[in-house]
LODRENVEX-43431 format. One line per field, with one value per atom (N, C-alpha, C, O): residue number from 1; residue in three letters; atom name; x, y, z. Coordinates in Angstrom, 1 decimal. Layout:
BEGIN
seq	c(NUM:...)
type	c(ala:...)
atom	c(CA:...)
px	c(X:...)
py	c(Y:...)
pz	c(Z:...)
END
This chain:
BEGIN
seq	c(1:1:1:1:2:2:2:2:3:3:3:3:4:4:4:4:5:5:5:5:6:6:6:6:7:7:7:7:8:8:8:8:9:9:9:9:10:10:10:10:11:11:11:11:12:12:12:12:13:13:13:13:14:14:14:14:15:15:15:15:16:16:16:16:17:17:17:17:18:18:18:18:19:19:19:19:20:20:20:20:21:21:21:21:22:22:22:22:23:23:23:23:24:24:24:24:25:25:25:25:26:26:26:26:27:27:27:27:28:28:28:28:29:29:29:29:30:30:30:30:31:31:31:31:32:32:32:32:33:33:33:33:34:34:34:34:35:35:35:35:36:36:36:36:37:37:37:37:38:38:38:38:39:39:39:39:40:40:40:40:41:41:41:41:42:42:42:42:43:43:43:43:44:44:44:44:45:45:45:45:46:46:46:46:47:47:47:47:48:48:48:48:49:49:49:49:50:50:50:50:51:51:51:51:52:52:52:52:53:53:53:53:54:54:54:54:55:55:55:55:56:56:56:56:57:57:57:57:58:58:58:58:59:59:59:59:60:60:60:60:61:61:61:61:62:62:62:62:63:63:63:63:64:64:64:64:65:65:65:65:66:66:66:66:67:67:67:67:68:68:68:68:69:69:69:69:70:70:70:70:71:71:71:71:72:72:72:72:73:73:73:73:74:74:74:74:75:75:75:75:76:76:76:76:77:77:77:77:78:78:78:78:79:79:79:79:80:80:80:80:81:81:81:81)
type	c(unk:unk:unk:unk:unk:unk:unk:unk:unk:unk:unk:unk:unk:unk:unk:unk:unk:unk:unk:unk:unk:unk:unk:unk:unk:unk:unk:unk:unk:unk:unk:unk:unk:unk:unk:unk:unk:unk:unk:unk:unk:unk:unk:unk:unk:unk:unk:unk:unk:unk:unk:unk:unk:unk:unk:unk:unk:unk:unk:unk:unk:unk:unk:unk:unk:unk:unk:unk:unk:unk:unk:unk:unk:unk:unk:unk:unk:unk:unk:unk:unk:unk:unk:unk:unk:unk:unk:unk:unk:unk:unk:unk:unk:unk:unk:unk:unk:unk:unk:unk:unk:unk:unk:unk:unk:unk:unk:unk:unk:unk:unk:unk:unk:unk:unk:unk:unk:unk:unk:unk:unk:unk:unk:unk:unk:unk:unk:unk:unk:unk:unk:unk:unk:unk:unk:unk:unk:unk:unk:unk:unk:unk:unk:unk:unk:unk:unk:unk:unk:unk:unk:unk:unk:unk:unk:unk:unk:unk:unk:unk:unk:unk:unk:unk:unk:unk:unk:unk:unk:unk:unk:unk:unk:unk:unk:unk:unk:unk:unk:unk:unk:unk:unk:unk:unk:unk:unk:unk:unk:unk:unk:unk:unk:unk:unk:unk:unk:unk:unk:unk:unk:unk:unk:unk:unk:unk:unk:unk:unk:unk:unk:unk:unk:unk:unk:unk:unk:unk:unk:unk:unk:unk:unk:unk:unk:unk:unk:unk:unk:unk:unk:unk:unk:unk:unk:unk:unk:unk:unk:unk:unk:unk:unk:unk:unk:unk:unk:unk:unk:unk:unk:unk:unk:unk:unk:unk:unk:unk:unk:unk:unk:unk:unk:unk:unk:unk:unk:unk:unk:unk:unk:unk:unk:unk:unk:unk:unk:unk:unk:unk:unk:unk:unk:unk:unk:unk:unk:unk:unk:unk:unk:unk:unk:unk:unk:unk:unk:unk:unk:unk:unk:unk:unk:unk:unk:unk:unk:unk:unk:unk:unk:unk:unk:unk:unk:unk:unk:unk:unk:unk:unk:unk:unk:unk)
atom	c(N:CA:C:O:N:CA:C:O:N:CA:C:O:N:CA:C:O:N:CA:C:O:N:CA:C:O:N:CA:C:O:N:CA:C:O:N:CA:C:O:N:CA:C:O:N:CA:C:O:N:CA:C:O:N:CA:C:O:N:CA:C:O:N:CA:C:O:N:CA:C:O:N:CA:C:O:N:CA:C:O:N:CA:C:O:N:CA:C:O:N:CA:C:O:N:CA:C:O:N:CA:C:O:N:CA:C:O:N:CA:C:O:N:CA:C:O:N:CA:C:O:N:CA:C:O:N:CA:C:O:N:CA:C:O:N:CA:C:O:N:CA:C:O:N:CA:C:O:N:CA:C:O:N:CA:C:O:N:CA:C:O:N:CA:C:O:N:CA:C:O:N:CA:C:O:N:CA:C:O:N:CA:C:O:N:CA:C:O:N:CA:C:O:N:CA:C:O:N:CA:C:O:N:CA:C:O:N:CA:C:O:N:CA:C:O:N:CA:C:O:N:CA:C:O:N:CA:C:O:N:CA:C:O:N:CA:C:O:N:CA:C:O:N:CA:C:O:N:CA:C:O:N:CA:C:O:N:CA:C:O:N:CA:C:O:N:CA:C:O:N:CA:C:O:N:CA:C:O:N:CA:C:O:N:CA:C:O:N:CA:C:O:N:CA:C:O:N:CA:C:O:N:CA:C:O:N:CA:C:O:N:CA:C:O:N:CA:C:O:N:CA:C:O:N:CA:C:O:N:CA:C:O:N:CA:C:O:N:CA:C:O:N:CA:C:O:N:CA:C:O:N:CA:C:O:N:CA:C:O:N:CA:C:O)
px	c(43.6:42.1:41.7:42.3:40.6:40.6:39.6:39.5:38.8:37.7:36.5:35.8:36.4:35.1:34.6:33.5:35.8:36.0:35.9:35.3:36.7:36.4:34.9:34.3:34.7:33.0:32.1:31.0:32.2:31.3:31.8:30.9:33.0:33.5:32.6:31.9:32.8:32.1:30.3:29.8:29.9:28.9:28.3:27.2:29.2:28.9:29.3:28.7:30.0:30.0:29.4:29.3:28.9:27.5:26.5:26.3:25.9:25.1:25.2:24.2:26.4:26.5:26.2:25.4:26.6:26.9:25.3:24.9:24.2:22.8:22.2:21.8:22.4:21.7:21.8:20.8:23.0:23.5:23.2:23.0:23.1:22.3:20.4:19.7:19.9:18.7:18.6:17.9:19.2:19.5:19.4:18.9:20.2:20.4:19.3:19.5:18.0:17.4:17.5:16.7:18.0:18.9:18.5:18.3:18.2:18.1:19.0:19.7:19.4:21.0:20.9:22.0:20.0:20.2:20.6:21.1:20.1:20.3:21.9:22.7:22.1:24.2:24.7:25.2:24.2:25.4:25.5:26.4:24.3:24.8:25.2:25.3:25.3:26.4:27.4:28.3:27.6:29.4:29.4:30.2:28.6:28.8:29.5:30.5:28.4:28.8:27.0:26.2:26.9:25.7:25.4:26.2:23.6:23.3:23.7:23.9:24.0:24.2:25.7:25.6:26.8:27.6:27.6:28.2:26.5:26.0:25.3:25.4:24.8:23.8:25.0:25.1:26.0:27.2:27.5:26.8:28.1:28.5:27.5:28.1:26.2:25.6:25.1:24.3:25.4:24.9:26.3:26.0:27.9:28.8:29.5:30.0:29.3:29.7:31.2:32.2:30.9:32.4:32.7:32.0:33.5:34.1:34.2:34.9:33.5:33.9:35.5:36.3:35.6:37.4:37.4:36.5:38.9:39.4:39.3:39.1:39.4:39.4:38.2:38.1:37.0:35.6:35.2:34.3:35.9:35.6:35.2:34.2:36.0:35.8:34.5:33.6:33.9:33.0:31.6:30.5:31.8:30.7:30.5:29.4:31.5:31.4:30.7:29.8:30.9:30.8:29.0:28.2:28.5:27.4:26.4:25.2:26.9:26.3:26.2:25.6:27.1:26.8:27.6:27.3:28.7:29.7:31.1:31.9:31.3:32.8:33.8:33.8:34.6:35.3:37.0:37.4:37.7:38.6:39.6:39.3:40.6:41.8:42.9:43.4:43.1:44.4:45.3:45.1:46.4:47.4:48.8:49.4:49.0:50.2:51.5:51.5:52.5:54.0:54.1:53.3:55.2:55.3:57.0:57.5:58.0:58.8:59.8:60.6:59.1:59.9:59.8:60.2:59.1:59.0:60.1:60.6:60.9:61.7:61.2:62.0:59.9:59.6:59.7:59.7:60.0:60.3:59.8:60.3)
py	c(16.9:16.9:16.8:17.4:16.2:15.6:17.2:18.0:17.0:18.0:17.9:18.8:16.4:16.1:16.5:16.9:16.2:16.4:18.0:18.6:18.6:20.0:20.6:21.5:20.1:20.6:20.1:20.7:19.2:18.6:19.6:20.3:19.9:20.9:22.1:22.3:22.8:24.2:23.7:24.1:22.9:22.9:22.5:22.9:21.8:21.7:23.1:23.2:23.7:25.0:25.7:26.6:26.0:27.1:26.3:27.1:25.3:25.3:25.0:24.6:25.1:25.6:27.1:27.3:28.1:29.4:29.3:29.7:28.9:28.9:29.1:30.0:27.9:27.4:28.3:28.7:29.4:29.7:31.4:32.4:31.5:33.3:33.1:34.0:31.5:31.6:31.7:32.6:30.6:31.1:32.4:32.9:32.9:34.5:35.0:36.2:34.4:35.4:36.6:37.6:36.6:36.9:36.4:35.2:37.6:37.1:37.2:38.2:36.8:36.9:38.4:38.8:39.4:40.6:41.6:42.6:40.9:41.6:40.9:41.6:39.9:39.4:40.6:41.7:39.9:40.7:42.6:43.0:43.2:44.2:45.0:46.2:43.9:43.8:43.7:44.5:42.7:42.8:43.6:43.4:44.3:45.6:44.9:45.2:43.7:42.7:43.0:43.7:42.4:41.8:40.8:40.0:40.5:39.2:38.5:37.3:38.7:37.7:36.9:35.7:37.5:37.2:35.9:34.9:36.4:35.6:34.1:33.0:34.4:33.2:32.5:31.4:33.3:32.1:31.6:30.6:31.3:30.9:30.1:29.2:30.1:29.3:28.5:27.6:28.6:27.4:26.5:25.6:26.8:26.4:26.7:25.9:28.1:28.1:28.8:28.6:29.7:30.4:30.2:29.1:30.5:30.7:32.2:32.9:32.6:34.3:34.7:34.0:35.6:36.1:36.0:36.3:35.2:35.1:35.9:35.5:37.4:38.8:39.1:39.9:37.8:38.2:37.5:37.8:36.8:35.4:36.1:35.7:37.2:37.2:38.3:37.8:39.1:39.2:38.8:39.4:37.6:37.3:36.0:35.3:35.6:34.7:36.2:36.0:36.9:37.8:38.3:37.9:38.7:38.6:37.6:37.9:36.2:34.9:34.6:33.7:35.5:35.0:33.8:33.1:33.4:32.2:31.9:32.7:31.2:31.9:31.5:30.4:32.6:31.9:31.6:32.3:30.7:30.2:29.7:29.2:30.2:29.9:29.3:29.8:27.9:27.3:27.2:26.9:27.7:27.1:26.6:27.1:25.5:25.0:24.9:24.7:25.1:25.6:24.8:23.8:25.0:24.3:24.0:24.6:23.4:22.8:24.7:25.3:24.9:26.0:27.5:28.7:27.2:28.4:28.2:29.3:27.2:26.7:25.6:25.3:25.2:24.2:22.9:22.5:22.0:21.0:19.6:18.8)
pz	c(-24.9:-24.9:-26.4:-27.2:-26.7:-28.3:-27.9:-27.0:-29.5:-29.9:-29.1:-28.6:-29.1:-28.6:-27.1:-26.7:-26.5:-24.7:-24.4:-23.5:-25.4:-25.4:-25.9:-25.3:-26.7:-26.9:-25.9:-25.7:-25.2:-24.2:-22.9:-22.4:-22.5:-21.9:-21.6:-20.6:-22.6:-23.4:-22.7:-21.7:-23.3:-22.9:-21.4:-20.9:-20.9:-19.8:-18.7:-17.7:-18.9:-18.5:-18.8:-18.0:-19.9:-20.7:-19.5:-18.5:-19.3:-18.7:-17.0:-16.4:-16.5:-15.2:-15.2:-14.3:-15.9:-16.2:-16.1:-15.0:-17.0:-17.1:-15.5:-14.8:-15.5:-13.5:-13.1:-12.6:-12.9:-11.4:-11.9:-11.2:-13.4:-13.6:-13.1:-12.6:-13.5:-13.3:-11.9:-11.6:-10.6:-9.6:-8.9:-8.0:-9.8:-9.2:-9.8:-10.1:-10.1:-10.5:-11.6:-11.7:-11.9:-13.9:-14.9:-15.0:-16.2:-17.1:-18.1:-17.8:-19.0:-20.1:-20.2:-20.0:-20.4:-20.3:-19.9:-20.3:-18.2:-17.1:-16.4:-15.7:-16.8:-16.3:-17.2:-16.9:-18.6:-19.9:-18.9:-18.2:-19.0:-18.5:-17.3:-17.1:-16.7:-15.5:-15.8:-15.4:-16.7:-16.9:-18.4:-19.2:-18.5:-19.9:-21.0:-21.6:-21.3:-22.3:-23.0:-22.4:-24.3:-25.0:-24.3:-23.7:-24.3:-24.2:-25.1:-24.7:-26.4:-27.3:-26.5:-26.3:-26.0:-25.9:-24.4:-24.2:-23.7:-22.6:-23.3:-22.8:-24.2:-25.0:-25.1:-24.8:-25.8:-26.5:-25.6:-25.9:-24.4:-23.3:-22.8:-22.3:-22.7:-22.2:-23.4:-23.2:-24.2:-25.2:-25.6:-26.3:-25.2:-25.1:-26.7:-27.3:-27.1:-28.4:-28.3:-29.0:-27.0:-26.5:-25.6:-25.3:-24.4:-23.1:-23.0:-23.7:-21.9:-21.7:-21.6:-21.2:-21.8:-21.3:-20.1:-19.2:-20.0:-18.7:-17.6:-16.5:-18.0:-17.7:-16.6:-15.7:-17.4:-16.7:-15.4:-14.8:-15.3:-14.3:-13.1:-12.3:-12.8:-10.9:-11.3:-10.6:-11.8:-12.0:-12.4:-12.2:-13.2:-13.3:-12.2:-12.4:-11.2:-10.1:-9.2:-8.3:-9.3:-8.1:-9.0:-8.2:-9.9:-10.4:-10.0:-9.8:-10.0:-9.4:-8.4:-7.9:-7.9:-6.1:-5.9:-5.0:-7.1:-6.3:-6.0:-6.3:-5.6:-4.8:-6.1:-6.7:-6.4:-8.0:-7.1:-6.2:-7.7:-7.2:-8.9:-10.0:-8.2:-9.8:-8.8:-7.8:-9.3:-8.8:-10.1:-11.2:-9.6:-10.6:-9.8:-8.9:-10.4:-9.3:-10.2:-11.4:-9.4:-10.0:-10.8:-10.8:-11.7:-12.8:-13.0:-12.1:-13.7:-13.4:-13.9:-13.2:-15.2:-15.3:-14.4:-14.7:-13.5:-12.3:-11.6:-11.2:-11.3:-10.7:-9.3:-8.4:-9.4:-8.5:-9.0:-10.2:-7.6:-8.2:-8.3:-9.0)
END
């Protein structure tokens, strides 16, 4: 993935992450201290400057009210083939 695909990335998930707090009727102050983060840290994410930790995902899908889902499919050194 070059630079560019990755910063369009970032941003295009900062502002899904946007929709779906305004949705929920949330304001960046009121997520962040749900997940016992800063708003600033919420801003960064919705302006696509960061990606939240991995760590955070099923709660802040569960904050949003959306169903969070992680696929990962085997890989050759798991031993699948």
């Amino acid at each position: 993935m070059n630079e560019e695909n990755a910063l369009r990335d970032k941003r295009a998930f900062g502002h899904f992450i946007a929709q779906k707090r305004k949705a929920a009727g949330l304001t960046q102050h009121e997520l962040a201290a749900r997940l016992y983060l800063t708003d600033t840290a919420v801003s960064k994410w919705e302006r696509g400057v960061t990606y939240p930790d991995i760590t955070l995902i099923s709660s802040i899908c569960e904050a949003l009210h959306i169903t969070c889902l992680l696929y990962t499919s085997p890989s050759p050194r798991d031993g699948a083939t």
